[in-house]
N, CA, C and O atoms as a printed pandas DataFrame, in Angstrom:
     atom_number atom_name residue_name chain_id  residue_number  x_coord  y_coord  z_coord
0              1         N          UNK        A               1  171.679  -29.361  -29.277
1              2        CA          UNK        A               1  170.403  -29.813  -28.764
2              3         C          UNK        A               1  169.402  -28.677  -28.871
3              4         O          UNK        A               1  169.802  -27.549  -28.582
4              5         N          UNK        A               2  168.136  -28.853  -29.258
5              6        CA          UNK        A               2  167.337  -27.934  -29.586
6              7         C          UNK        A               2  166.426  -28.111  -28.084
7              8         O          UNK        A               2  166.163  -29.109  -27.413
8              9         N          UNK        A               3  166.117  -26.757  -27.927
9             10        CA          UNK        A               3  165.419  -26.422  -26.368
10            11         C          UNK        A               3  164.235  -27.229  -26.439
11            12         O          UNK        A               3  163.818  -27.422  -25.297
12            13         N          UNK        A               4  163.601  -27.718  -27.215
13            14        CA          UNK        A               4  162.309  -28.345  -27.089
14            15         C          UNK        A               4  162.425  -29.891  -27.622
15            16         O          UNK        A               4  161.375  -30.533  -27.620
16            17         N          UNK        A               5  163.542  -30.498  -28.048
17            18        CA          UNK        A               5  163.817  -31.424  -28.751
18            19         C          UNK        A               5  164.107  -32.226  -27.429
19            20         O          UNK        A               5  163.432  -33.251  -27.333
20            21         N          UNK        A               6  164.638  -32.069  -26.791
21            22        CA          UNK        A               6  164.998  -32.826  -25.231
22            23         C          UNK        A               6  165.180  -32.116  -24.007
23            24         O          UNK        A               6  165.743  -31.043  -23.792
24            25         N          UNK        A               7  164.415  -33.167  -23.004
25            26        CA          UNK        A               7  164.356  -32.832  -21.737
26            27         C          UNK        A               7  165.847  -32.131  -21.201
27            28         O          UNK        A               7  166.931  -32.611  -21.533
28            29         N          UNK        A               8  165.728  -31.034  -20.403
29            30        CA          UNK        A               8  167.208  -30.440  -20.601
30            31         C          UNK        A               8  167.889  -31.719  -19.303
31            32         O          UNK        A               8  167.369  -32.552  -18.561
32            33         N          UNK        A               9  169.205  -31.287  -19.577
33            34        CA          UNK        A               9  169.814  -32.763  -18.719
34            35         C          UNK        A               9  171.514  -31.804  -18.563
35            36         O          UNK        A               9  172.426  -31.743  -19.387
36            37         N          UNK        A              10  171.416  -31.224  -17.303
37            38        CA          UNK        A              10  172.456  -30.284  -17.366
38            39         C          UNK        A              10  174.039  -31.077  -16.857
39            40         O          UNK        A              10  174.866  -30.487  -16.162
40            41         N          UNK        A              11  174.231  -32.623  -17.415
41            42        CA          UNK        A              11  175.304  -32.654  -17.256
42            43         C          UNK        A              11  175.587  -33.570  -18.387
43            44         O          UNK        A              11  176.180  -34.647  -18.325
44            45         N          UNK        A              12  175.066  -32.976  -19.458
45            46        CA          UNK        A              12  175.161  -33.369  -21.024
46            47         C          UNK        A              12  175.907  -31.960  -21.545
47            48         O          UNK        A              12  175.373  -30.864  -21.372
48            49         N          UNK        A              13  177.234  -32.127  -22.219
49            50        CA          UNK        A              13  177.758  -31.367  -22.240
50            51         C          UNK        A              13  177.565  -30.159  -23.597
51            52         O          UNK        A              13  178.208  -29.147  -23.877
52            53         N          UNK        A              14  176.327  -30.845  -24.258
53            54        CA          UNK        A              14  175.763  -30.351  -25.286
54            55         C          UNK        A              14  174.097  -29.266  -24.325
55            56         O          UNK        A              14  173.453  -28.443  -24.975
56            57         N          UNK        A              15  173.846  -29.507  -23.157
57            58        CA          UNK        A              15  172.955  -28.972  -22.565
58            59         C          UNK        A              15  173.096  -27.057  -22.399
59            60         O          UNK        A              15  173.994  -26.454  -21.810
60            61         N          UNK        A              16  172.404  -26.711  -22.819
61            62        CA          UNK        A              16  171.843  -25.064  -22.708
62            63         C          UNK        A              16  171.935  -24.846  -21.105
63            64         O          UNK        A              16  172.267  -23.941  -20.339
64            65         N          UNK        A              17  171.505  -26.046  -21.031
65            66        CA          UNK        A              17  171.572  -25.637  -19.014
66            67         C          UNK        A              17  172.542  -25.009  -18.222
67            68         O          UNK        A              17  172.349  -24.208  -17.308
68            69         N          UNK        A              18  173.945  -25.584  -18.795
69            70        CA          UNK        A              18  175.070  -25.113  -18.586
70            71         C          UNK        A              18  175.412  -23.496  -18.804
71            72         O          UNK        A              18  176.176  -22.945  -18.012
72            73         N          UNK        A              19  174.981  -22.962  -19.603
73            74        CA          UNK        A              19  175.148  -21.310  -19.405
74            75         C          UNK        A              19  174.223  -20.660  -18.586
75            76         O          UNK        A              19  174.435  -19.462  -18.401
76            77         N          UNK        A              20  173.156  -21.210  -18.000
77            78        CA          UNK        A              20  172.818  -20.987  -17.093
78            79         C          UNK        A              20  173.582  -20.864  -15.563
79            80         O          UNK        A              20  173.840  -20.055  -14.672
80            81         N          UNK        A              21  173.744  -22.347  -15.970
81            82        CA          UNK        A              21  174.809  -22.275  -14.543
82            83         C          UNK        A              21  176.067  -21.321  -14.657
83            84         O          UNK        A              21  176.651  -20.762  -13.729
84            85         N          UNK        A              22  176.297  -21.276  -15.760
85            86        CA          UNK        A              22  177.361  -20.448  -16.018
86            87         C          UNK        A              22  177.090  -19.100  -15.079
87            88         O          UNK        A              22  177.898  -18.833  -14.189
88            89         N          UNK        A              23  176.217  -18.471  -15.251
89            90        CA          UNK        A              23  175.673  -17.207  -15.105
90            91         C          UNK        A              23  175.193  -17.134  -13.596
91            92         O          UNK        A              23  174.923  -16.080  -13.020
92            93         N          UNK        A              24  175.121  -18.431  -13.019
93            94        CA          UNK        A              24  174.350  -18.415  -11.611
94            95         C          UNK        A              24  175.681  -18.369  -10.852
95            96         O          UNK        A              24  175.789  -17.496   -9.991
96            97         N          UNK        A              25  176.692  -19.191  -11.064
97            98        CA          UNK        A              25  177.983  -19.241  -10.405
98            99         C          UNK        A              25  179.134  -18.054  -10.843
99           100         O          UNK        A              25  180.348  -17.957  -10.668
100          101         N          UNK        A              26  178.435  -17.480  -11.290
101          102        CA          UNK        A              26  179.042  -15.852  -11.454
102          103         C          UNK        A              26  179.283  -14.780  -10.434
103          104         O          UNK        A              26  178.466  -13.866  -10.328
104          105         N          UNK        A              27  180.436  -14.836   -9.616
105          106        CA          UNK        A              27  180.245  -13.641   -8.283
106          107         C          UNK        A              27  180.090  -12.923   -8.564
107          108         O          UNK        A              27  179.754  -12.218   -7.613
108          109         N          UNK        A              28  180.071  -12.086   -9.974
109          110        CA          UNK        A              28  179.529  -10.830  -10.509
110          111         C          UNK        A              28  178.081  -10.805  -10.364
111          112         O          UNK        A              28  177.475  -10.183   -9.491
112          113         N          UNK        A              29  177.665  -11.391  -11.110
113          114        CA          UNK        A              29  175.889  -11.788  -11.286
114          115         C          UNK        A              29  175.504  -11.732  -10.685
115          116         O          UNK        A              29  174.623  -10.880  -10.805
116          117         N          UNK        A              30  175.540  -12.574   -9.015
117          118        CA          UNK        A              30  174.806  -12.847   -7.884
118          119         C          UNK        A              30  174.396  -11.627   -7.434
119          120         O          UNK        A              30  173.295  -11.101   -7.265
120          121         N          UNK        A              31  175.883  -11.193   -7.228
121          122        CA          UNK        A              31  175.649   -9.736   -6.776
122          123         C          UNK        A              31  175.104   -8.517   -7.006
123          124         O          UNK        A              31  174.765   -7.704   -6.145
124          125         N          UNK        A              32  175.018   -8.391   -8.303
125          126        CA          UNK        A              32  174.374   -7.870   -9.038
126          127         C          UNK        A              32  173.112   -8.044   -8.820
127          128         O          UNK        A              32  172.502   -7.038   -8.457
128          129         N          UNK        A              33  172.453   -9.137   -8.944
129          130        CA          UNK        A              33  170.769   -9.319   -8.888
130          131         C          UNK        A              33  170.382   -9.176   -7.260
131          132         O          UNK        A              33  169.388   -8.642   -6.768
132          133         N          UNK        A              34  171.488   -9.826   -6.606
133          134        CA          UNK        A              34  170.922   -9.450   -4.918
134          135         C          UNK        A              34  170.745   -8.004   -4.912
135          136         O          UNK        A              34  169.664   -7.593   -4.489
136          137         N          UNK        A              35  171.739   -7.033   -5.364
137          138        CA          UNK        A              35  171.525   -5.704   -5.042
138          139         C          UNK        A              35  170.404   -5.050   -5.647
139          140         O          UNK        A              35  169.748   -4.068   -5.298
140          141         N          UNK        A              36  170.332   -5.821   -6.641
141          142        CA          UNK        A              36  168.977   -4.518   -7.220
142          143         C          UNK        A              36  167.637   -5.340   -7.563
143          144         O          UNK        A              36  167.027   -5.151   -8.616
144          145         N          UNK        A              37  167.245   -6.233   -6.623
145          146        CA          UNK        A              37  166.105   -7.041   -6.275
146          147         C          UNK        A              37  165.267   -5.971   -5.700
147          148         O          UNK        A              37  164.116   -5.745   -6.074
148          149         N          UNK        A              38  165.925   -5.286   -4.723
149          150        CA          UNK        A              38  164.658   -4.657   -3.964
150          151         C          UNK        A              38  164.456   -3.540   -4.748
151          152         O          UNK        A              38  163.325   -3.055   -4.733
152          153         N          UNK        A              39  165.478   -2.923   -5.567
153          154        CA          UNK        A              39  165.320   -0.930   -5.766
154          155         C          UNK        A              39  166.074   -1.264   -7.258
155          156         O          UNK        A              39  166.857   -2.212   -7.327
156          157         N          UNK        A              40  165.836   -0.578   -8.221
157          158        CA          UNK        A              40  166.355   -0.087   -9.198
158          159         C          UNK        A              40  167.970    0.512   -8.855
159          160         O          UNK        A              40  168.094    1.042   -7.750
160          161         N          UNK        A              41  169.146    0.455   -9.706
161          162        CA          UNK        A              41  170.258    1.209   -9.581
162          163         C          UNK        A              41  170.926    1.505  -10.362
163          164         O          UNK        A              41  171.263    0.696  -11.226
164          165         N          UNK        A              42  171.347    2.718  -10.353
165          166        CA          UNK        A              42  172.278    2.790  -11.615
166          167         C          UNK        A              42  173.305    2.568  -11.907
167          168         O          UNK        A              42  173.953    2.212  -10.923
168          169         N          UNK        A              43  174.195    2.591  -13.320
169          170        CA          UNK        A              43  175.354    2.229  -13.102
170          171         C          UNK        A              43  176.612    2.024  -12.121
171          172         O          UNK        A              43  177.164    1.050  -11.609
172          173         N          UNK        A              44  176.819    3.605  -12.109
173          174        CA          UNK        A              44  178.078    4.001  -11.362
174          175         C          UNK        A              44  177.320    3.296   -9.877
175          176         O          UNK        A              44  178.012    2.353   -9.493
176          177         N          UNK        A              45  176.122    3.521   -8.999
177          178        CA          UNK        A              45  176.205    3.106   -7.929
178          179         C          UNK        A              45  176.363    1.453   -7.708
179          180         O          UNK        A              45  176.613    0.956   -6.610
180          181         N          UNK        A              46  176.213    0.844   -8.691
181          182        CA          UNK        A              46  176.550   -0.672   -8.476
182          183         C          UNK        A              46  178.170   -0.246   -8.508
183          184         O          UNK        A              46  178.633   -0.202   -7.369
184          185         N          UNK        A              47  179.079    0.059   -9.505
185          186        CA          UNK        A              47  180.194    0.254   -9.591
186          187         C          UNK        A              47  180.606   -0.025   -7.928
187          188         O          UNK        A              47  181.158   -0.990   -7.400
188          189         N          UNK        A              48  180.098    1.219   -7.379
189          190        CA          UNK        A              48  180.746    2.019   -6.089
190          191         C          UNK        A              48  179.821    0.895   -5.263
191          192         O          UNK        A              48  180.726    0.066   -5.167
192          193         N          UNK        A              49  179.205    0.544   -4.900
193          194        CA          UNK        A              49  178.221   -0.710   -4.314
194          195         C          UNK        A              49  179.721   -1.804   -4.576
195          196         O          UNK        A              49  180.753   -1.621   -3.930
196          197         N          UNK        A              50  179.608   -2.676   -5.400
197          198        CA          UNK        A              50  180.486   -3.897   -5.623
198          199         C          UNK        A              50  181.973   -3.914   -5.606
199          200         O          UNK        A              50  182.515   -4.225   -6.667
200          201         N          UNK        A              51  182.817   -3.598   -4.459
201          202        CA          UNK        A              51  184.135   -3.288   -4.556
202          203         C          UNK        A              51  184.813   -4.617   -5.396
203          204         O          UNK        A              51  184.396   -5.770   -5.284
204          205         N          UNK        A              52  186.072   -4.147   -6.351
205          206        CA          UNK        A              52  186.637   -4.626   -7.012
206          207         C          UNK        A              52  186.066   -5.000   -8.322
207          208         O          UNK        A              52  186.700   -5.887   -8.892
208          209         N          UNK        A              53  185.355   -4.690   -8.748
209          210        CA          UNK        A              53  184.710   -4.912   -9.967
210          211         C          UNK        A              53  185.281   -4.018  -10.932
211          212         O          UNK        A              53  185.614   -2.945  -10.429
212          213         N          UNK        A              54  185.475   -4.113  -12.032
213          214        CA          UNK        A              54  185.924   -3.279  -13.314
214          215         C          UNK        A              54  184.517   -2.215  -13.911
215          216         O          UNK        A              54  183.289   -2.278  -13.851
216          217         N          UNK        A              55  184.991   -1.774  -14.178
217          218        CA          UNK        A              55  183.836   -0.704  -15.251
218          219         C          UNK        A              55  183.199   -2.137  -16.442
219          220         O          UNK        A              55  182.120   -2.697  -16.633
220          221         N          UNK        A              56  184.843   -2.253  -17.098
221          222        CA          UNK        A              56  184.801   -3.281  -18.228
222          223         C          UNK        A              56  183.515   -4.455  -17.791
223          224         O          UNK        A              56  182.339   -4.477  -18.154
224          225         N          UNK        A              57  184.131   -5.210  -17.044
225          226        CA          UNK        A              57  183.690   -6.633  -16.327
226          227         C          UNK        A              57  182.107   -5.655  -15.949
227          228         O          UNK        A              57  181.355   -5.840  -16.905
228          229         N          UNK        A              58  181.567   -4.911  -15.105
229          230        CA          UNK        A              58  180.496   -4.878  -15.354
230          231         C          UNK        A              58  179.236   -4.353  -15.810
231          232         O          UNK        A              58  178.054   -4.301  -15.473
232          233         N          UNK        A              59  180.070   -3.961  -16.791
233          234        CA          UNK        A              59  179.673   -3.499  -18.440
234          235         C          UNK        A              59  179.142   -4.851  -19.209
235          236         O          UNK        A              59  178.062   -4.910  -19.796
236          237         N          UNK        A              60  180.006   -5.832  -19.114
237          238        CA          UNK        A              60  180.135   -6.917  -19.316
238          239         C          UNK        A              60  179.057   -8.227  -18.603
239          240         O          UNK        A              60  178.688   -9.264  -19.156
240          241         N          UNK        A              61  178.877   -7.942  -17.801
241          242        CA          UNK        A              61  177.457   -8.723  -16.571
242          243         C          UNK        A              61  176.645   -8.565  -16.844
243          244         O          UNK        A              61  175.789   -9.385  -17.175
244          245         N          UNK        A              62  176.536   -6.482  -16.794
245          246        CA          UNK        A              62  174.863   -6.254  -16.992
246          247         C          UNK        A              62  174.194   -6.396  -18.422
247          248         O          UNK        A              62  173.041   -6.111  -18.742
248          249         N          UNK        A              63  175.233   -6.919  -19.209
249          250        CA          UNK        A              63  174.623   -6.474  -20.700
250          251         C          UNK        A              63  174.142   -8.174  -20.912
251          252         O          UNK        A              63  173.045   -8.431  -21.409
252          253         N          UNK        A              64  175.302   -9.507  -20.381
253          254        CA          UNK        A              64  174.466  -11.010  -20.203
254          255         C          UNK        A              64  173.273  -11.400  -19.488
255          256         O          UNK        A              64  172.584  -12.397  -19.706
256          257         N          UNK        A              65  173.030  -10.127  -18.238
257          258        CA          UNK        A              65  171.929  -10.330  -17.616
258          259         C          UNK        A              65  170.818   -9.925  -17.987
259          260         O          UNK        A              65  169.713  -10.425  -17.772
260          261         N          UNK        A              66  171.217   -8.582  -18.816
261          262        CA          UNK        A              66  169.520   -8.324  -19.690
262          263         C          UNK        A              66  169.762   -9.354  -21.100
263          264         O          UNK        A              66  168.771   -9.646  -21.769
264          265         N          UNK        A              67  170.913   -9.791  -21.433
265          266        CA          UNK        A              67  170.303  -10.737  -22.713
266          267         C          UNK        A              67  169.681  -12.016  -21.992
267          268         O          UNK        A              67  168.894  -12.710  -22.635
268          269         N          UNK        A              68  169.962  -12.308  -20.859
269          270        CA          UNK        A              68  169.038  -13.447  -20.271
270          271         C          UNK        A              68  167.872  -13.625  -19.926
271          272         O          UNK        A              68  167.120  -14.599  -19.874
272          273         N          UNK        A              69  167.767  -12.028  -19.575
273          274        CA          UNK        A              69  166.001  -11.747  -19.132
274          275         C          UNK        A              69  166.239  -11.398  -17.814
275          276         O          UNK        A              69  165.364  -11.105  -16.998
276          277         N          UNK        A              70  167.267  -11.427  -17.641
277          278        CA          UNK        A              70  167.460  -11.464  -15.977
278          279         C          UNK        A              70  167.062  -10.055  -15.263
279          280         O          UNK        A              70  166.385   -9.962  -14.239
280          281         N          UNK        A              71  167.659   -8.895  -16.063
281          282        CA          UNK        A              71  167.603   -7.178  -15.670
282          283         C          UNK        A              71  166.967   -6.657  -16.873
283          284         O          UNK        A              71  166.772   -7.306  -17.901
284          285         N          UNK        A              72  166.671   -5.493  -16.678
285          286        CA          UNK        A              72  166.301   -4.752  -17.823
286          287         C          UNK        A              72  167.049   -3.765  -17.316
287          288         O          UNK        A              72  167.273   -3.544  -16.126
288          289         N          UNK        A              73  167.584   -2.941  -18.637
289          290        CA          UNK        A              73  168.128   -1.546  -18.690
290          291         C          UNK        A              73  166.926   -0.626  -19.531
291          292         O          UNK        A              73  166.134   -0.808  -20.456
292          293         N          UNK        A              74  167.378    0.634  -18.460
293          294        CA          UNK        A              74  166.350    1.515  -18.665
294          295         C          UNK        A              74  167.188    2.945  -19.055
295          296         O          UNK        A              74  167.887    3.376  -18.138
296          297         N          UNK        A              75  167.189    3.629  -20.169
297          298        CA          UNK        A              75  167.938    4.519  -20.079
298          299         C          UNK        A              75  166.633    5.485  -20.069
299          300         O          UNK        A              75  165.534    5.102  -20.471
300          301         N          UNK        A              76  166.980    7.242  -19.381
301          302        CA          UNK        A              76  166.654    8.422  -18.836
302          303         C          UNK        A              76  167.285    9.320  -19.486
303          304         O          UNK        A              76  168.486    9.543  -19.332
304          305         N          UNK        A              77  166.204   10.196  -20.630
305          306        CA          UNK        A              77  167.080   11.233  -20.909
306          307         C          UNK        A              77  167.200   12.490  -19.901
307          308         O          UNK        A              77  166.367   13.238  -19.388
308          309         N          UNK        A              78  168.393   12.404  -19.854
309          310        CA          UNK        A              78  169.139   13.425  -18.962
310          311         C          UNK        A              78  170.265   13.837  -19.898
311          312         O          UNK        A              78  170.548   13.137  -20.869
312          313         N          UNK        A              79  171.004   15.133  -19.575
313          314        CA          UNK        A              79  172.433   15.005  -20.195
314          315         C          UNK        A              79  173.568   14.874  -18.902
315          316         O          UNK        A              79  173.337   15.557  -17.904
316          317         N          UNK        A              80  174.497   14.207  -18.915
317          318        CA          UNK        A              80  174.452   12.917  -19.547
318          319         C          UNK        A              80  173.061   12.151  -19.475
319          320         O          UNK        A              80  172.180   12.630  -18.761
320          321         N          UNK        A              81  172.813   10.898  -20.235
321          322        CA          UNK        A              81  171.510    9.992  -20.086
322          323         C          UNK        A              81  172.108    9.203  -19.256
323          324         O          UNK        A              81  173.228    8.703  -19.363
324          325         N          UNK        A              82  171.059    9.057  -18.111
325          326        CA          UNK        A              82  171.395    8.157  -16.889
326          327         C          UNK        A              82  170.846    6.676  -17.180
327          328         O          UNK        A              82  169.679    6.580  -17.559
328          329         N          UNK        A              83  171.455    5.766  -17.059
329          330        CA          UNK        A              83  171.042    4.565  -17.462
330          331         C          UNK        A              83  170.610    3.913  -15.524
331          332         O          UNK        A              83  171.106    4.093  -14.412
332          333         N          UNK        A              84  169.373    3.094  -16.127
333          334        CA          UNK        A              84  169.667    2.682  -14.319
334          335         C          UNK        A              84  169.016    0.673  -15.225
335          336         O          UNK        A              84  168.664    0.256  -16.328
336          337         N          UNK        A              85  169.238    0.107  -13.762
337          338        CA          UNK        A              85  169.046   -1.419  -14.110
338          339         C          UNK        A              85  167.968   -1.960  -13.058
339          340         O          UNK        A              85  168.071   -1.729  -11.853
340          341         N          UNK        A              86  167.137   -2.551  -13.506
341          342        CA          UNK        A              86  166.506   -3.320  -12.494
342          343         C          UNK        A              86  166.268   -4.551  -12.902
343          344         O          UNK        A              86  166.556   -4.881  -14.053
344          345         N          UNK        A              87  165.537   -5.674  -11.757
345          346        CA          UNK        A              87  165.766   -7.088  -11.973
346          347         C          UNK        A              87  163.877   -7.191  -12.587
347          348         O          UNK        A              87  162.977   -6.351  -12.556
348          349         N          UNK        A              88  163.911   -8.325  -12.990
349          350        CA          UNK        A              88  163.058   -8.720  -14.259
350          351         C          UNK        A              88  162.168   -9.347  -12.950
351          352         O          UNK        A              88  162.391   -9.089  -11.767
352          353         N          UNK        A              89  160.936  -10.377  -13.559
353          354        CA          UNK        A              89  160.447  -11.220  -12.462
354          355         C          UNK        A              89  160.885  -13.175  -12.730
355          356         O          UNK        A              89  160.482  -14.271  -12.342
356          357         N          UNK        A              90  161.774  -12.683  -13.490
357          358        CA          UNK        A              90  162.574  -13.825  -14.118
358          359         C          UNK        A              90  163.917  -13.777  -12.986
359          360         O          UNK        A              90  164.298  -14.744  -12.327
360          361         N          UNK        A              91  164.238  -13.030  -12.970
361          362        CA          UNK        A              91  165.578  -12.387  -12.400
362          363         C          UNK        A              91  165.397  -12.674  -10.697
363          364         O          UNK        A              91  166.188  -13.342  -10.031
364          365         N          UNK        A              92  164.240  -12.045  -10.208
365          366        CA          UNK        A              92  164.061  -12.079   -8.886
366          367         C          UNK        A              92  163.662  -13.287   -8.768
367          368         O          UNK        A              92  163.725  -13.638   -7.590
368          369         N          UNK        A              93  163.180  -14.290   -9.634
369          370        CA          UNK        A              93  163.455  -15.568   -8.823
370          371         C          UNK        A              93  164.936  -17.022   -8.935
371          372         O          UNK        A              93  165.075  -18.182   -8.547
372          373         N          UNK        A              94  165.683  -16.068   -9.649
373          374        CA          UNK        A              94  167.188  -16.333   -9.674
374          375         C          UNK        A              94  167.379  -15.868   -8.071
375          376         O          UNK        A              94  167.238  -16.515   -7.033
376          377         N          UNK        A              95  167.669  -14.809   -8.254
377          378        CA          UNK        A              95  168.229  -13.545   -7.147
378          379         C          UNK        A              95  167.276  -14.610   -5.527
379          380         O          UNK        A              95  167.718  -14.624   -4.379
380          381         N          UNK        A              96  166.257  -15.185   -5.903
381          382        CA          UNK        A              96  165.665  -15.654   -4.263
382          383         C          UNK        A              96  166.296  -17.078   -4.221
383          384         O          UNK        A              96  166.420  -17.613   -3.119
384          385         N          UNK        A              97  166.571  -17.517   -4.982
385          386        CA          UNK        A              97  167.148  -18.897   -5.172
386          387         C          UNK        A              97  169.061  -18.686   -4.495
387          388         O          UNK        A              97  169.691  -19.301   -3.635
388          389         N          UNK        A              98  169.381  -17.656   -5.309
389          390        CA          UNK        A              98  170.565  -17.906   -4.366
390          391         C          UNK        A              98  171.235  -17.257   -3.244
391          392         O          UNK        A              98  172.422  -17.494   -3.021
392          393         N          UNK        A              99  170.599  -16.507   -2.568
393          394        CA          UNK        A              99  170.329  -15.657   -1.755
394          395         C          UNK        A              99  171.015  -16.736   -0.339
395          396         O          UNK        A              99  172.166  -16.673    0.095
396          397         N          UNK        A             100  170.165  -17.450    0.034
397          398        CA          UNK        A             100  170.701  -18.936    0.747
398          399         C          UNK        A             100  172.039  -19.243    0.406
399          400         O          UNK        A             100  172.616  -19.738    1.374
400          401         N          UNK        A             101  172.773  -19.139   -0.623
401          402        CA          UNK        A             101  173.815  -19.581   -0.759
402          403         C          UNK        A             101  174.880  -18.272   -0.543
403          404         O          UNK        A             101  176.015  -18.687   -0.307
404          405         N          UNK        A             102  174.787  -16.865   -0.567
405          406        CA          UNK        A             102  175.077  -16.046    0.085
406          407         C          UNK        A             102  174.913  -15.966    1.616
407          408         O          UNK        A             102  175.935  -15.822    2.288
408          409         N          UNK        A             103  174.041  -16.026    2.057
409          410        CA          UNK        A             103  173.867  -16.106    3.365
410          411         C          UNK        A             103  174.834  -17.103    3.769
411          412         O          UNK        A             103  175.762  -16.673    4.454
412          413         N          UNK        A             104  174.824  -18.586    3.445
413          414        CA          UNK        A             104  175.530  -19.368    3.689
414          415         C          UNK        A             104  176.694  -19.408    3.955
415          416         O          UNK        A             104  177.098  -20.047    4.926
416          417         N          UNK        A             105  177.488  -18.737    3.157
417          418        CA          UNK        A             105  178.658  -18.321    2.767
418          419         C          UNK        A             105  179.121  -17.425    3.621
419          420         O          UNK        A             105  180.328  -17.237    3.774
420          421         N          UNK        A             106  177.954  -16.608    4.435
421          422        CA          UNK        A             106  178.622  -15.339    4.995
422          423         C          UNK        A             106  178.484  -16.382    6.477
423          424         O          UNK        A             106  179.471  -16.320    7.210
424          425         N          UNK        A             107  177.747  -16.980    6.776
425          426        CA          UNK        A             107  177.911  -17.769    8.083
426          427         C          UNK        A             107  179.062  -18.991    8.025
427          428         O          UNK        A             107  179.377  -19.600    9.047
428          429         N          UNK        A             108  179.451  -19.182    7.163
429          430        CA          UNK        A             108  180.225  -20.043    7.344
430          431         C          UNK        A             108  181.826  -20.342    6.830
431          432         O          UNK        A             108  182.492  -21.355    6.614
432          433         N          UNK        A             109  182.090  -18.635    6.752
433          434        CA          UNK        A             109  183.315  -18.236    6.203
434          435         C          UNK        A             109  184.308  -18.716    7.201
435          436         O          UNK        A             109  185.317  -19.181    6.670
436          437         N          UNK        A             110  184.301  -18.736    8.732
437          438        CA          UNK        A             110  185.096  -18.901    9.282
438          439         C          UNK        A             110  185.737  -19.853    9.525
439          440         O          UNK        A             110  186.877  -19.816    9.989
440          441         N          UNK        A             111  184.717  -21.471    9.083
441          442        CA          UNK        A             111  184.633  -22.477    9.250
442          443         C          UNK        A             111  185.941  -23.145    7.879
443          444         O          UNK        A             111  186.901  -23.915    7.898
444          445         N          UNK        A             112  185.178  -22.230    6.751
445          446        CA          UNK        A             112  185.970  -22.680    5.521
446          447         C          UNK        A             112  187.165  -22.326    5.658
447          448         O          UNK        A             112  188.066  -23.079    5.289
448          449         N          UNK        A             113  187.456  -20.965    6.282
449          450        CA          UNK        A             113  188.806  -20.342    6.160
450          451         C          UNK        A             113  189.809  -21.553    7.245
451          452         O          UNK        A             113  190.934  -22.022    7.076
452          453         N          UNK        A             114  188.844  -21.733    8.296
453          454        CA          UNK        A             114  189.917  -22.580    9.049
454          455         C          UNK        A             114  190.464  -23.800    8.387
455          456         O          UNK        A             114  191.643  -24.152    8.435
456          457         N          UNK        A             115  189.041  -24.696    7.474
457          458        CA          UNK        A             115  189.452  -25.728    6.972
458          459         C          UNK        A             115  190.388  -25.521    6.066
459          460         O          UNK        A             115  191.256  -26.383    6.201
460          461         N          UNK        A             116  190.663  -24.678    5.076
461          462        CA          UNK        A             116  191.772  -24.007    4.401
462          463         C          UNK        A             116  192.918  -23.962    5.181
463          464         O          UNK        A             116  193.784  -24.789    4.896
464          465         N          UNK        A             117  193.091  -23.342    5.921
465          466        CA          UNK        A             117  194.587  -23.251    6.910
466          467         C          UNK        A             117  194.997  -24.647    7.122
467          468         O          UNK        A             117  196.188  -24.925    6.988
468          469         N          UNK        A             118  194.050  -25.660    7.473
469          470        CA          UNK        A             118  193.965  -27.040    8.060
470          471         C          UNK        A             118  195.229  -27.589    7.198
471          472         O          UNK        A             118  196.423  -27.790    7.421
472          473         N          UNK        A             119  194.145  -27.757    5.850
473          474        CA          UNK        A             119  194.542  -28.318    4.505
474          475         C          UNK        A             119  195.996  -27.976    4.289
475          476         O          UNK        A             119  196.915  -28.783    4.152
476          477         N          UNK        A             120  196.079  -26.400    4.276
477          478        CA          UNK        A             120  197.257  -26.099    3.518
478          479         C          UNK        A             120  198.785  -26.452    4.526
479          480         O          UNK        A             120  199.882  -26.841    4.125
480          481         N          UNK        A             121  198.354  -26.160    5.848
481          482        CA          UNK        A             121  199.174  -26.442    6.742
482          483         C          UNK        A             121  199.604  -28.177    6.783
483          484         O          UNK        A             121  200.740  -28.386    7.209
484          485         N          UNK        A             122  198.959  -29.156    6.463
485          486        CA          UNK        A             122  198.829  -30.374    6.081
486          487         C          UNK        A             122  200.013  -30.760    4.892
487          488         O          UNK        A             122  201.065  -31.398    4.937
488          489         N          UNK        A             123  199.397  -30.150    3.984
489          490        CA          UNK        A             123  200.092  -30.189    2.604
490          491         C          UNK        A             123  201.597  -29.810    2.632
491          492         O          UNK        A             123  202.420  -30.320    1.871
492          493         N          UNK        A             124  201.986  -28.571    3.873
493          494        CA          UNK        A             124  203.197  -27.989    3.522
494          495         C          UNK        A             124  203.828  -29.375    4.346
495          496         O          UNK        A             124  204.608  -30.089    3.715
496          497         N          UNK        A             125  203.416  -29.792    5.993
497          498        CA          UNK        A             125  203.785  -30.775    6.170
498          499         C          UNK        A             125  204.533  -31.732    5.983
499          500         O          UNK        A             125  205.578  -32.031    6.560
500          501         N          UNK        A             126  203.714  -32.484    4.732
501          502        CA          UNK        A             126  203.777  -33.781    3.790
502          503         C          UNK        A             126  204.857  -33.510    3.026
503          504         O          UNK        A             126  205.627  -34.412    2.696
504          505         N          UNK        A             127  205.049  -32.129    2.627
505          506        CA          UNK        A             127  206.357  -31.689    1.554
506          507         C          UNK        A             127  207.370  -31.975    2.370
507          508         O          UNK        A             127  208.149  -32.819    1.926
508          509         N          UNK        A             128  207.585  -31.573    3.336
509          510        CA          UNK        A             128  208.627  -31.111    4.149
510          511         C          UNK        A             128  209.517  -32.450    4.210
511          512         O          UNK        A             128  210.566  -32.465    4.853
């Protein structure tokens, strides 16, 4: 489907829309753009910022998020050259859009975790 040829329709499985979403439902990504909405950062401190993340993997994020428009990378000659990342004005209105759904998430972890126990405790149940 060509971007201007049709109205996008993101549950056409030929839709562009879909790597979007791809990229929005990314726990890498999110995080990424929440953190460096307000301030510029550089590599290693997102590294050390985002526990459990790989070097690889987000090597791998920041390089889909500036091909999206989302960040720009800025490299600094220094020796070493310090690379730092900041969010686009494309980016920061990703980053305000799901912000709510972080928040969300952090208020209502306890709720999910219980319904989880619920479920699974249910399930072993039914086996039994």
């Amino acid at each position: 489907m060509k971007a201007s040829a049709k109205t996008p329709n993101a549950y056409s499985a030929q839709c562009p829309t879909r790597q979007i979403l791809d990229r929005v439902g990314d726990k890498w990504a999110v995080l990424i753009l929440l953190l460096i909405r307000h301030e510029p950062m550089r590599f290693n401190a997102l590294r050390r910022t985002i526990e459990g993340i790989s070097q690889k993997m987000l090597s791998q994020v920041l390089k889909s998020l500036e091909r999206d428009g989302l960040i720009k990378r800025r490299a600094i000659a220094t020796v070493p050259v310090t690379v730092e990342y900041s969010i686009t004005p494309l980016g920061a209105t990703l980053a305000d859009a799901v912000d709510p759904l972080r928040d969300w998430a952090e208020k209502n972890l306890k709720e999910v975790l219980n319904a989880q126990r619920r479920y699974d405790a249910a399930r072993k149940d039914m086996a039994a």
